[in-house]
N, CA, C and O atoms as a GROMACS GRO file, in nm:
protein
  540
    1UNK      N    1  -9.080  -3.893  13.936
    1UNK     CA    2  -8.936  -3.880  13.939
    1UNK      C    3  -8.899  -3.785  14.054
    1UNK      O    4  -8.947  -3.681  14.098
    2UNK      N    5  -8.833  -3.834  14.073
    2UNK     CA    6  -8.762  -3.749  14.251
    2UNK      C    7  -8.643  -3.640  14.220
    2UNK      O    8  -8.591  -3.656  14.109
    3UNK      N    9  -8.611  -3.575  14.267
    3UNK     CA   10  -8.480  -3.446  14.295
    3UNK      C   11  -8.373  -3.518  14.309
    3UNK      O   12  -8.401  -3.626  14.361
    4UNK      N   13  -8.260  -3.505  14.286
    4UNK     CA   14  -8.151  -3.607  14.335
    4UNK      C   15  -8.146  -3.589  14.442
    4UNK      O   16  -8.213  -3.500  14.494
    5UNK      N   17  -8.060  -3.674  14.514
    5UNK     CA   18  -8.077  -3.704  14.667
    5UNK      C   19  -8.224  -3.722  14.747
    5UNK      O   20  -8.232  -3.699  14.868
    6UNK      N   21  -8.352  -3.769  14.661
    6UNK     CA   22  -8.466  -3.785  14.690
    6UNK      C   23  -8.498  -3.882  14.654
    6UNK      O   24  -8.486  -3.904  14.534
    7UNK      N   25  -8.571  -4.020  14.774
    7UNK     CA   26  -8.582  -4.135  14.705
    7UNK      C   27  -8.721  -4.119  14.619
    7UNK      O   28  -8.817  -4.045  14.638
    8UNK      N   29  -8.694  -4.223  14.510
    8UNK     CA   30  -8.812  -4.202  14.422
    8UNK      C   31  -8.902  -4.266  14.447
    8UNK      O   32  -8.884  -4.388  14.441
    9UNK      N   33  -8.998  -4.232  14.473
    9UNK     CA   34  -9.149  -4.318  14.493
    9UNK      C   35  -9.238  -4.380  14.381
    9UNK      O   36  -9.355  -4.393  14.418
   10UNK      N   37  -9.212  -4.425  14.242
   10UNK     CA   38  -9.234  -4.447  14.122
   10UNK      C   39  -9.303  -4.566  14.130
   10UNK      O   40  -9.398  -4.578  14.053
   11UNK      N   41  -9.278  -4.653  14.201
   11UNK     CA   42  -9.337  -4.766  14.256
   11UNK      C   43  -9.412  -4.796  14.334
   11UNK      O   44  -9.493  -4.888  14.320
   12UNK      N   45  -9.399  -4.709  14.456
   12UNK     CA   46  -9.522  -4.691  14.544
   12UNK      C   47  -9.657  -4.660  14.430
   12UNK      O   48  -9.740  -4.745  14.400
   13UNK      N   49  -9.656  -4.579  14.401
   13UNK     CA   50  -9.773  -4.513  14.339
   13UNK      C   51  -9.829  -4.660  14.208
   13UNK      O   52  -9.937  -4.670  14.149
   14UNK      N   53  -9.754  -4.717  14.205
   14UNK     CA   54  -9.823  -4.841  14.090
   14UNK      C   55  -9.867  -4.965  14.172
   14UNK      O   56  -9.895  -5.076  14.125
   15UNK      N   57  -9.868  -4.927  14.310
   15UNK     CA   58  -9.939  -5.077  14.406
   15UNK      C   59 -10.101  -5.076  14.383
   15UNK      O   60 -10.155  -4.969  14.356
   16UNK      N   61 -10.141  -5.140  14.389
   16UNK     CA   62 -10.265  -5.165  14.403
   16UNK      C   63 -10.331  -5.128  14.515
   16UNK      O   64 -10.428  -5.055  14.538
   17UNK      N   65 -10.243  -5.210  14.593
   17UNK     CA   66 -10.317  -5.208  14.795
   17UNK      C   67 -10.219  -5.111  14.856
   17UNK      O   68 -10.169  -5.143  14.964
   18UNK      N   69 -10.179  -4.974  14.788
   18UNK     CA   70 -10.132  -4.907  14.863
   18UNK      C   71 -10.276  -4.802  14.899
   18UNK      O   72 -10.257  -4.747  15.008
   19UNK      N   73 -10.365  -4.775  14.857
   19UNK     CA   74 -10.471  -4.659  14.865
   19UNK      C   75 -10.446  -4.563  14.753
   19UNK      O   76 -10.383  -4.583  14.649
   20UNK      N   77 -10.510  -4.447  14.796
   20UNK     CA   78 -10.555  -4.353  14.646
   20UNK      C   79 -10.422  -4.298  14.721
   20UNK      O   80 -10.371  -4.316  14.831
   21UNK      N   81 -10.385  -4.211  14.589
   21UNK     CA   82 -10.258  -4.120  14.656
   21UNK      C   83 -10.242  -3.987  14.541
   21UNK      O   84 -10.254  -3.967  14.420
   22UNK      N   85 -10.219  -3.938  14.625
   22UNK     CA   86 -10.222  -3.778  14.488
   22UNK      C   87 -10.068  -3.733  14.508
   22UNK      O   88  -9.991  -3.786  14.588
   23UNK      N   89 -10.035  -3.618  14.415
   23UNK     CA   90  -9.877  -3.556  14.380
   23UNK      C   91  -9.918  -3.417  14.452
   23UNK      O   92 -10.029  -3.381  14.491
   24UNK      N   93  -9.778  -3.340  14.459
   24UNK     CA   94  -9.793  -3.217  14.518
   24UNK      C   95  -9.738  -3.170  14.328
   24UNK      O   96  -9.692  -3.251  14.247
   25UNK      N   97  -9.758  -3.047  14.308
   25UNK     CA   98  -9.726  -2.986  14.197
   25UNK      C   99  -9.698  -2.825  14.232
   25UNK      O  100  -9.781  -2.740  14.260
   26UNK      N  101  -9.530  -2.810  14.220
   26UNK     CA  102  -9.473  -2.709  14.226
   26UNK      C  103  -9.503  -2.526  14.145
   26UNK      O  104  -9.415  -2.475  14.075
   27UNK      N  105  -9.588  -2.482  14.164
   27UNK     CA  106  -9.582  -2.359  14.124
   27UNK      C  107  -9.509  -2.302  14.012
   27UNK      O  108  -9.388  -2.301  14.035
   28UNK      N  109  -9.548  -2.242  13.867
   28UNK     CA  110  -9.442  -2.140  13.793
   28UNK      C  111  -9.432  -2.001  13.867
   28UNK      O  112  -9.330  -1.933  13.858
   29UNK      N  113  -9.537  -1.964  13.938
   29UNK     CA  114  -9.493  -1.834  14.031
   29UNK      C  115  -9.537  -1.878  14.204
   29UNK      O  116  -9.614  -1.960  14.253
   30UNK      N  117  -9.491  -1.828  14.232
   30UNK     CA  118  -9.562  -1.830  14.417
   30UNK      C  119  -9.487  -1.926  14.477
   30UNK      O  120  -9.391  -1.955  14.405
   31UNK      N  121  -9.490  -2.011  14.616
   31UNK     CA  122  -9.467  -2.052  14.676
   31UNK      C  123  -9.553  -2.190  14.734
   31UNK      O  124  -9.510  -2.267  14.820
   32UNK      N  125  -9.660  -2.198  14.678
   32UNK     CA  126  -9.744  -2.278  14.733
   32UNK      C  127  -9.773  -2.418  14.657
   32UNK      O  128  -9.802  -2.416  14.538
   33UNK      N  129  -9.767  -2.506  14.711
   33UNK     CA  130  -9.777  -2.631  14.627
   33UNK      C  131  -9.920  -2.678  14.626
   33UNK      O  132  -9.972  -2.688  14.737
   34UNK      N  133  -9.990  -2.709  14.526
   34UNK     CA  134 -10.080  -2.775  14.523
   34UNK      C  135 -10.116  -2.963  14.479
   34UNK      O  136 -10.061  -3.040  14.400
   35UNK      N  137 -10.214  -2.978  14.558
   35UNK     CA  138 -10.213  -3.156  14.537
   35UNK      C  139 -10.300  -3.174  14.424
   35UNK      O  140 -10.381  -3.090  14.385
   36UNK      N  141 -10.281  -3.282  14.374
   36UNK     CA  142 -10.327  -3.323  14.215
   36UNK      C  143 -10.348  -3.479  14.259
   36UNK      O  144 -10.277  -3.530  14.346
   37UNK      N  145 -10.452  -3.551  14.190
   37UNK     CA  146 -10.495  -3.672  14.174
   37UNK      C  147 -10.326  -3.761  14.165
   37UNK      O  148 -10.232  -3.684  14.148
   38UNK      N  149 -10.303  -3.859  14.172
   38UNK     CA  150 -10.184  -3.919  14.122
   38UNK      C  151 -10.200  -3.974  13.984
   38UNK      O  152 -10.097  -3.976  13.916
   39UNK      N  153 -10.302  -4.016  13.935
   39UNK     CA  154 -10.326  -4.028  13.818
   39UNK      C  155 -10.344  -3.960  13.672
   39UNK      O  156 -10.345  -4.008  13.559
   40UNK      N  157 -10.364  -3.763  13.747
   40UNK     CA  158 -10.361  -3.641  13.680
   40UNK      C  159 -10.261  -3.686  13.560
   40UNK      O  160 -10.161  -3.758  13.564
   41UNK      N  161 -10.321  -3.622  13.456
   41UNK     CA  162 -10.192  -3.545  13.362
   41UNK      C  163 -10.087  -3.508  13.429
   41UNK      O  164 -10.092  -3.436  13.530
   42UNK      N  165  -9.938  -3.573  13.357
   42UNK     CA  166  -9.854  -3.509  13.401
   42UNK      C  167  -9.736  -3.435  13.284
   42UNK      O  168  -9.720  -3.482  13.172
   43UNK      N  169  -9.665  -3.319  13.334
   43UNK     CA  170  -9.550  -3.236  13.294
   43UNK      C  171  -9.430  -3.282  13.380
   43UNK      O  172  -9.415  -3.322  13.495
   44UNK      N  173  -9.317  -3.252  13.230
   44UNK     CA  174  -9.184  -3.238  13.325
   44UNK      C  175  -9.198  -3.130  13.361
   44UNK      O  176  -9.236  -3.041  13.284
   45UNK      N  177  -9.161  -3.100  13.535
   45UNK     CA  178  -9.112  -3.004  13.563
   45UNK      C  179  -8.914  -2.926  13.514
   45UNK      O  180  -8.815  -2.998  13.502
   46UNK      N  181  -8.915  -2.809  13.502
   46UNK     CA  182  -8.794  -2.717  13.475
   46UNK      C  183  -8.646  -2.799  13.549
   46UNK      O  184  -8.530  -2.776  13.514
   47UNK      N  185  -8.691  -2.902  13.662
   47UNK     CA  186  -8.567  -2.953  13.735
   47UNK      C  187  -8.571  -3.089  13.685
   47UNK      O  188  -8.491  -3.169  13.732
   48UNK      N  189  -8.672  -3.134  13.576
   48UNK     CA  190  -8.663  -3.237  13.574
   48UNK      C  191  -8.770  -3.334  13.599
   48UNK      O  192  -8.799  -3.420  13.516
   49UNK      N  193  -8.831  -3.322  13.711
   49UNK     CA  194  -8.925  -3.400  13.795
   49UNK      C  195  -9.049  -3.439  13.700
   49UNK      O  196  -9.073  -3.366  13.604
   50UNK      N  197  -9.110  -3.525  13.718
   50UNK     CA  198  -9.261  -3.512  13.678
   50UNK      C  199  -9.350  -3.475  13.755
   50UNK      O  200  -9.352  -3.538  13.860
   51UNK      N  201  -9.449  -3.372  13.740
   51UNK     CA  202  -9.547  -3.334  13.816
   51UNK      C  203  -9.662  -3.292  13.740
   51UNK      O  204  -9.648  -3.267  13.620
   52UNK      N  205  -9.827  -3.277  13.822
   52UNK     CA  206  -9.934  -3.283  13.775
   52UNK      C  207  -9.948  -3.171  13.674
   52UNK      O  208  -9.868  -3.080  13.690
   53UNK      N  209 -10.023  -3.160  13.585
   53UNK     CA  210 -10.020  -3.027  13.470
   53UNK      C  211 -10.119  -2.956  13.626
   53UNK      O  212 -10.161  -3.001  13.733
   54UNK      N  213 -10.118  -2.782  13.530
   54UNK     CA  214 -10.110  -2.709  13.641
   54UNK      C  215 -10.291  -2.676  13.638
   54UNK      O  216 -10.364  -2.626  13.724
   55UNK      N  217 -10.323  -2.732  13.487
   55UNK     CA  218 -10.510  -2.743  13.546
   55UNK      C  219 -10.554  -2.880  13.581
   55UNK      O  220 -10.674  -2.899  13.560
   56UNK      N  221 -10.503  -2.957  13.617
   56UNK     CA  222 -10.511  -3.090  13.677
   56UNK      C  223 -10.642  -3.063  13.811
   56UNK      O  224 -10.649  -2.972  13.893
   57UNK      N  225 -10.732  -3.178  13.792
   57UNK     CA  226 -10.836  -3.155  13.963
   57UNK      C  227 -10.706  -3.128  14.084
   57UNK      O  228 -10.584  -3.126  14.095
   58UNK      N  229 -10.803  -3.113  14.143
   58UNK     CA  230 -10.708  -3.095  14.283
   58UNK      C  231 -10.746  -3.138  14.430
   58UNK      O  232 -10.867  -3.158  14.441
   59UNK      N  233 -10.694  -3.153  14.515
   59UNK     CA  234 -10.660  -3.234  14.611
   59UNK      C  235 -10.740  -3.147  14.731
   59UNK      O  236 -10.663  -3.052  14.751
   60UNK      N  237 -10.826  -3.136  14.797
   60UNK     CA  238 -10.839  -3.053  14.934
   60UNK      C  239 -10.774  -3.101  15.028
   60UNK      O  240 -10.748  -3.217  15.060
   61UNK      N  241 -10.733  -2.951  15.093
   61UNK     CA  242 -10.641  -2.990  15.181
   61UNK      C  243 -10.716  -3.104  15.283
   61UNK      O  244 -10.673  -3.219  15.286
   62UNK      N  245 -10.820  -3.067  15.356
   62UNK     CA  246 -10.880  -3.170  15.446
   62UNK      C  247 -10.910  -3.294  15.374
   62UNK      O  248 -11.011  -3.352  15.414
   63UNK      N  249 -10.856  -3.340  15.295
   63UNK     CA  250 -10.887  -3.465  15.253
   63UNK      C  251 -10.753  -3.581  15.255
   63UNK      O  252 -10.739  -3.702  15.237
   64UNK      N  253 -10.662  -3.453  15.291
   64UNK     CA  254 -10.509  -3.519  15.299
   64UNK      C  255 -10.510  -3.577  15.474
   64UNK      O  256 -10.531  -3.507  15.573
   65UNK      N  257 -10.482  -3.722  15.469
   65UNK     CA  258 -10.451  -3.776  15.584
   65UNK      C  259 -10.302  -3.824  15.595
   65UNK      O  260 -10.260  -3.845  15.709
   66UNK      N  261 -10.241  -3.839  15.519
   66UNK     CA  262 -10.099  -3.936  15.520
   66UNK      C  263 -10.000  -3.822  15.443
   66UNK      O  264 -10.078  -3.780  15.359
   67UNK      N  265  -9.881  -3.752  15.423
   67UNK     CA  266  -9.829  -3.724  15.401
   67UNK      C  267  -9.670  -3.777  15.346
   67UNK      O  268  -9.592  -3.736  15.432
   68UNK      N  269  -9.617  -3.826  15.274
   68UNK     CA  270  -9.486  -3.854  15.227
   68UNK      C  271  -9.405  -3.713  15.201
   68UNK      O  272  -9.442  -3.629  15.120
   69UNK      N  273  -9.274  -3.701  15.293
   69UNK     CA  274  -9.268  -3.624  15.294
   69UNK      C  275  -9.090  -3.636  15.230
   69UNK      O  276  -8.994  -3.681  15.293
   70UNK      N  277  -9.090  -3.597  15.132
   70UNK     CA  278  -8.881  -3.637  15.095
   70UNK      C  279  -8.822  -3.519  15.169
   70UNK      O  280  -8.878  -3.415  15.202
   71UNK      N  281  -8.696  -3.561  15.189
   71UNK     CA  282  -8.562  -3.490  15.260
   71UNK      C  283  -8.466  -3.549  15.235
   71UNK      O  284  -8.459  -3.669  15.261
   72UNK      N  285  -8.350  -3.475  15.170
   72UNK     CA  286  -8.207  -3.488  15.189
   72UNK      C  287  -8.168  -3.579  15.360
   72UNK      O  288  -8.121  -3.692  15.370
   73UNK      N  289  -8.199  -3.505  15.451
   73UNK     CA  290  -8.164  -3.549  15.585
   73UNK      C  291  -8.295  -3.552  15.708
   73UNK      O  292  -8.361  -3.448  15.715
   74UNK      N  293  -8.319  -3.626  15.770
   74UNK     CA  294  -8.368  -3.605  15.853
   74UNK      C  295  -8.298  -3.644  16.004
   74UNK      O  296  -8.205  -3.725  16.010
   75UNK      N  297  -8.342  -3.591  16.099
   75UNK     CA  298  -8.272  -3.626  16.276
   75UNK      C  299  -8.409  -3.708  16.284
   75UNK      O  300  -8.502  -3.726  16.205
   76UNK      N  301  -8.375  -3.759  16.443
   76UNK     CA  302  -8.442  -3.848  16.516
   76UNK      C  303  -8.561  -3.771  16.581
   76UNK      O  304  -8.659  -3.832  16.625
   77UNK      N  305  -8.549  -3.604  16.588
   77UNK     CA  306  -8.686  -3.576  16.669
   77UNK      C  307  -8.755  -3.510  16.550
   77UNK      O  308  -8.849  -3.441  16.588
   78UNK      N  309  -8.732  -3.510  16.371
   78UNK     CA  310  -8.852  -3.536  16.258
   78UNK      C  311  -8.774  -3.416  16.246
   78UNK      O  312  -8.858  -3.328  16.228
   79UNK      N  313  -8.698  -3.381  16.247
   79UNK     CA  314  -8.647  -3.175  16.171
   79UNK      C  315  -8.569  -3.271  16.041
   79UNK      O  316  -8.502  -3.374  16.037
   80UNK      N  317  -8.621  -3.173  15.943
   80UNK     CA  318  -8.619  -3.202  15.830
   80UNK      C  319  -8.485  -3.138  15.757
   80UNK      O  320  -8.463  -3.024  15.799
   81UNK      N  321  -8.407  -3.176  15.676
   81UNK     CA  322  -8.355  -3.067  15.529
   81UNK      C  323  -8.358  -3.086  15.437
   81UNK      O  324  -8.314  -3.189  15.384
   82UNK      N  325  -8.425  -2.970  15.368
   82UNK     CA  326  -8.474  -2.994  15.227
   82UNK      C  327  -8.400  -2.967  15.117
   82UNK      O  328  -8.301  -3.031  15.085
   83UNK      N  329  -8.461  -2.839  15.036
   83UNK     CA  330  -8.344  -2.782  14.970
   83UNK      C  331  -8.341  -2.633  14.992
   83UNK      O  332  -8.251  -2.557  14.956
   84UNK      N  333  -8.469  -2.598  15.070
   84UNK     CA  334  -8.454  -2.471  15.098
   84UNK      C  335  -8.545  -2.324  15.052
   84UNK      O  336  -8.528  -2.207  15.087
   85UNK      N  337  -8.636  -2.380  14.968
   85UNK     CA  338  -8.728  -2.303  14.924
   85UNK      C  339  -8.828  -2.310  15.000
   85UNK      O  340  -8.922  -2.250  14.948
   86UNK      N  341  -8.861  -2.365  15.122
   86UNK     CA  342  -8.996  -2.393  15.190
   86UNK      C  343  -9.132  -2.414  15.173
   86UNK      O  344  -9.231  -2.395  15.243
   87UNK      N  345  -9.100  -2.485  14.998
   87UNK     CA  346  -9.257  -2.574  14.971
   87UNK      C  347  -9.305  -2.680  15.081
   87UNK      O  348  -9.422  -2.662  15.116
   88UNK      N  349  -9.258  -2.757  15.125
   88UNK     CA  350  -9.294  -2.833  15.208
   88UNK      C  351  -9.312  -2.777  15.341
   88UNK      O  352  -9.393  -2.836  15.413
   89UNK      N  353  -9.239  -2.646  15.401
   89UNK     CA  354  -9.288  -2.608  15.525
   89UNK      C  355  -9.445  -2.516  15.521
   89UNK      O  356  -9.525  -2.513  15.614
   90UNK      N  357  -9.460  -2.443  15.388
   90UNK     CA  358  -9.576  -2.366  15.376
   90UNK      C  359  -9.659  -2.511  15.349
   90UNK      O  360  -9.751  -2.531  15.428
   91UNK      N  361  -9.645  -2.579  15.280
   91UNK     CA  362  -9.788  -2.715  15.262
   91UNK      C  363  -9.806  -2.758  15.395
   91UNK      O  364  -9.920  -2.761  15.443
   92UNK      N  365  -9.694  -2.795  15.471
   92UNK     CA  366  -9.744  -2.877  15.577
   92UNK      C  367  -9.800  -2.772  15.692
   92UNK      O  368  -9.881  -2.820  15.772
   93UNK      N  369  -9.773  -2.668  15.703
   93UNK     CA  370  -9.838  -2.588  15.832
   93UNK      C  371  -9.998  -2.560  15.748
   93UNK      O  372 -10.083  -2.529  15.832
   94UNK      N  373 -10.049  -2.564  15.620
   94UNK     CA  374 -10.185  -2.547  15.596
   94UNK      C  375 -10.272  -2.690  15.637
   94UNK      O  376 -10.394  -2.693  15.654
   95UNK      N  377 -10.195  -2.788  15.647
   95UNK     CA  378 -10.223  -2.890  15.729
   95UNK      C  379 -10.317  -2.917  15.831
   95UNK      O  380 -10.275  -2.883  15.942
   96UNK      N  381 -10.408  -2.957  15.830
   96UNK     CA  382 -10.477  -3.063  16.030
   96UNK      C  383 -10.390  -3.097  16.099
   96UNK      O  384 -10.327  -3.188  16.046
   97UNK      N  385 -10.348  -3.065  16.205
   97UNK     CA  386 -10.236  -3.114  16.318
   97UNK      C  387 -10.240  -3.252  16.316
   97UNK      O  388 -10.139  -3.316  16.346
   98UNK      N  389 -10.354  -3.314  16.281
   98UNK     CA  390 -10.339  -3.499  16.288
   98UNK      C  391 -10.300  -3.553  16.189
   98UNK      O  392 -10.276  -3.673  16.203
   99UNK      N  393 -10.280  -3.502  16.069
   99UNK     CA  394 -10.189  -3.543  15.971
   99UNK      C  395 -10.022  -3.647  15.967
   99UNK      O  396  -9.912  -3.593  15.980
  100UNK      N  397 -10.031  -3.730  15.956
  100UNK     CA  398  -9.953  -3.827  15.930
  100UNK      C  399  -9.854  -3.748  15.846
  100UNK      O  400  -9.886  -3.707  15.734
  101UNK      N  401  -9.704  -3.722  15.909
  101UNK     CA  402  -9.625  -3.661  15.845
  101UNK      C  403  -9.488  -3.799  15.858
  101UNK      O  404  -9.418  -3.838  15.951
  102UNK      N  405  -9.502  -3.841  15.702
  102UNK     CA  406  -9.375  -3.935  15.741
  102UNK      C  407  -9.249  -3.886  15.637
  102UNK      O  408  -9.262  -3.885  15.514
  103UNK      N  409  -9.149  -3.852  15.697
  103UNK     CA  410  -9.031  -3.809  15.620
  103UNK      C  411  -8.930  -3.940  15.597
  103UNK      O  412  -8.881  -4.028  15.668
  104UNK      N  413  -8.926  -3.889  15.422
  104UNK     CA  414  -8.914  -4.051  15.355
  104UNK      C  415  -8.775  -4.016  15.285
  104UNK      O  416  -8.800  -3.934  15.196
  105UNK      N  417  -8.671  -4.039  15.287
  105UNK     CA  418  -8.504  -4.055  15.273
  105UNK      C  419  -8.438  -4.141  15.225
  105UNK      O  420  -8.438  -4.223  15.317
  106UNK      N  421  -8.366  -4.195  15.128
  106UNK     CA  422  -8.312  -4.260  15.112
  106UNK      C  423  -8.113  -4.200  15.142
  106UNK      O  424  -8.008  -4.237  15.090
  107UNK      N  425  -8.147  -4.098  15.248
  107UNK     CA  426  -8.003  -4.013  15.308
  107UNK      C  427  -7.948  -4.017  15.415
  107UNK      O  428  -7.879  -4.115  15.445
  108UNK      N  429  -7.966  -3.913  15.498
  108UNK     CA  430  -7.915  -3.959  15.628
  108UNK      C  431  -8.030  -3.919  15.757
  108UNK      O  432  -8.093  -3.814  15.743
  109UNK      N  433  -8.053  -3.997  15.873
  109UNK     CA  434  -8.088  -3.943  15.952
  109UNK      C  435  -7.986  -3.968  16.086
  109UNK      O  436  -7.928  -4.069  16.125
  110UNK      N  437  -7.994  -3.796  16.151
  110UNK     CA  438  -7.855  -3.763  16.199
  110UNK      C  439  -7.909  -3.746  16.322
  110UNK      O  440  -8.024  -3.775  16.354
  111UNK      N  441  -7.805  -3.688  16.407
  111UNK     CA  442  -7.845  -3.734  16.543
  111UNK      C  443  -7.917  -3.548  16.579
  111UNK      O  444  -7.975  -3.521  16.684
  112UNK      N  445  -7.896  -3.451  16.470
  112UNK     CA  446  -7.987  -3.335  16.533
  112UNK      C  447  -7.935  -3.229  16.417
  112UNK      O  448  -7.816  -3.222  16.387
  113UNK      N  449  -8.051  -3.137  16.346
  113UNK     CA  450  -8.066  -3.089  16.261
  113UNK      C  451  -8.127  -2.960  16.340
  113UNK      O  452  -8.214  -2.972  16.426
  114UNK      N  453  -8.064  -2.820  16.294
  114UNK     CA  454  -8.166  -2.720  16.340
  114UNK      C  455  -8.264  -2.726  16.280
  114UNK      O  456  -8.300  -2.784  16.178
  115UNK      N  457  -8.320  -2.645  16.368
  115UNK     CA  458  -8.511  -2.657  16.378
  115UNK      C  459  -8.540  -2.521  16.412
  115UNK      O  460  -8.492  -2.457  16.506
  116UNK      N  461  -8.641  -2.475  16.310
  116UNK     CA  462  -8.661  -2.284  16.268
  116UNK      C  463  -8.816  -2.331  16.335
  116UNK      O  464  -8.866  -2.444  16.338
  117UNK      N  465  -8.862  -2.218  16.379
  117UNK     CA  466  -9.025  -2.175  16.466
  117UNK      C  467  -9.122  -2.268  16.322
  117UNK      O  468  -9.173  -2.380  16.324
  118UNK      N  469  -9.118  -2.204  16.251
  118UNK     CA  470  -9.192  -2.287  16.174
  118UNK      C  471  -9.220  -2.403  16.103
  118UNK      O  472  -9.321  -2.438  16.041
  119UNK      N  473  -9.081  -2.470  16.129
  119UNK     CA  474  -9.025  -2.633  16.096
  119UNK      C  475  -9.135  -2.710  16.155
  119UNK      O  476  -9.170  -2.678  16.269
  120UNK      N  477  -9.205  -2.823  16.084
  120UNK     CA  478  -9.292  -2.889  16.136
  120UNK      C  479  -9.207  -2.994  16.126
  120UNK      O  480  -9.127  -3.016  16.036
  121UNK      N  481  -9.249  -3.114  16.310
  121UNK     CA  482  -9.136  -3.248  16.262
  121UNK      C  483  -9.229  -3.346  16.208
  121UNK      O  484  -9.351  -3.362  16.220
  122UNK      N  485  -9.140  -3.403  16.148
  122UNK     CA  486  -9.234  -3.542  16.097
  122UNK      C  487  -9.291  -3.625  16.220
  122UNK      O  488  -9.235  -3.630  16.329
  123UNK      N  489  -9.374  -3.671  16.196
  123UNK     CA  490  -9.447  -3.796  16.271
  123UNK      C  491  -9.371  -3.954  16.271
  123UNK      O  492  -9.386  -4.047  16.350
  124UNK      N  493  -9.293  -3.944  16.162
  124UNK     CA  494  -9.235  -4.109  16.124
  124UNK      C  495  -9.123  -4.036  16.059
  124UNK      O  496  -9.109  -3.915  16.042
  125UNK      N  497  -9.028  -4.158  16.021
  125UNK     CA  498  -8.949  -4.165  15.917
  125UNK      C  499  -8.969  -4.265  15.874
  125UNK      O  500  -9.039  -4.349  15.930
  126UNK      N  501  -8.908  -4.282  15.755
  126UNK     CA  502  -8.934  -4.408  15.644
  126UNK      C  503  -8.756  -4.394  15.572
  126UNK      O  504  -8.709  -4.284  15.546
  127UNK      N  505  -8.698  -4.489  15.556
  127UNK     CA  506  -8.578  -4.500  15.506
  127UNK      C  507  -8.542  -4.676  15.427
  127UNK      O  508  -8.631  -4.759  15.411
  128UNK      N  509  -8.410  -4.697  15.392
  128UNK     CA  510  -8.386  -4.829  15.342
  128UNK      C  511  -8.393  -4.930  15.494
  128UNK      O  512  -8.394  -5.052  15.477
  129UNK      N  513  -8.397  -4.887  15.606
  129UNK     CA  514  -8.423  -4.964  15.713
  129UNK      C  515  -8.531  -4.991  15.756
  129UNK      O  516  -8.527  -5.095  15.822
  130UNK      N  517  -8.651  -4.935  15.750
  130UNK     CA  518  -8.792  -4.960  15.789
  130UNK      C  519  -8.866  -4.808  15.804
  130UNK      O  520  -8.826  -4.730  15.718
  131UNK      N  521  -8.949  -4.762  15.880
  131UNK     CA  522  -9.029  -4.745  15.924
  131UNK      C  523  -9.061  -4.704  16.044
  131UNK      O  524  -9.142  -4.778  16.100
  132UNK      N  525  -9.019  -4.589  16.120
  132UNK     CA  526  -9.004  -4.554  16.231
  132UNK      C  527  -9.129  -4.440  16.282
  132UNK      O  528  -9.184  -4.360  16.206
  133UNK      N  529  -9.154  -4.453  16.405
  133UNK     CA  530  -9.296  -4.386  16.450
  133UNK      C  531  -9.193  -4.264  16.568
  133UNK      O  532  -9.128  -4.305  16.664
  134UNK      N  533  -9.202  -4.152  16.538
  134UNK     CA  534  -9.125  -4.076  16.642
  134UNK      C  535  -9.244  -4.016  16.752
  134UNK      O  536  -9.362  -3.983  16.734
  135UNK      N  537  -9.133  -4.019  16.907
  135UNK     CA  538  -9.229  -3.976  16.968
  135UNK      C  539  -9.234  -3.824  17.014
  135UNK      O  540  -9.331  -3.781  17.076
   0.00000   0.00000   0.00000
């Protein structure tokens, strides 16, 4: 289940020929998100969401190649807006620079969003129009 204004990926995750795919699972203290099997046990999270229980296996980071990444908004050169807590900017800078970062929207992408030193841009977008590779 997604955040409002976050498209839900509920379906992706039940393809067959999509590949293995794991969840990120939001923290009760700290800042740091950790990855969980997609198949893990899951909890509602406090906003609602479903996410992995918090002793669920877990995900190494170097094992992550593809990234789905939700946003309220994204621009055309991958600067993101989220909601503002910077789970997704601390996950993605622990990242491999070759990581497949695709920021996935069902919102707006605008013609230019500020962009903070530590903002990583996406690699793609993904929206109700297709599938875009940024350069």
């Amino acid at each position: 289940d997604a955040l409002p204004g976050e498209p839900d990926l509920t379906e992706l995750l039940a393809r067959p020929d999509a590949g293995p795919f794991a969840l990120t699972r939001t923290p009760e203290a700290g800042w740091d998100l950790t990855v969980h099997p997609a198949d893990a046990p899951r909890e509602r999270h406090e906003f609602g969401y479903s996410q992995p229980v918090a002793d669920a296996d877990t995900v190494p980071d170097a094992d992550i190649a593809v990234v789905l990444v939700p946003g309220l908004a994204f621009d055309w050169s991958g600067t993101r807006l989220g909601h503002g807590a910077g789970y997704y900017d601390r996950f993605l800078a622990r990242l491999a620079p070759d990581v497949v970062r695709i920021g996935v929207t069902d919102g707006f992408i605008v013609a230019g969003l500020p962009r903070d030193a530590h903002d990583l841009p996406m690699t793609h977008l993904a929206s109700e129009i297709g599938v875009v590779e940024l350069g």
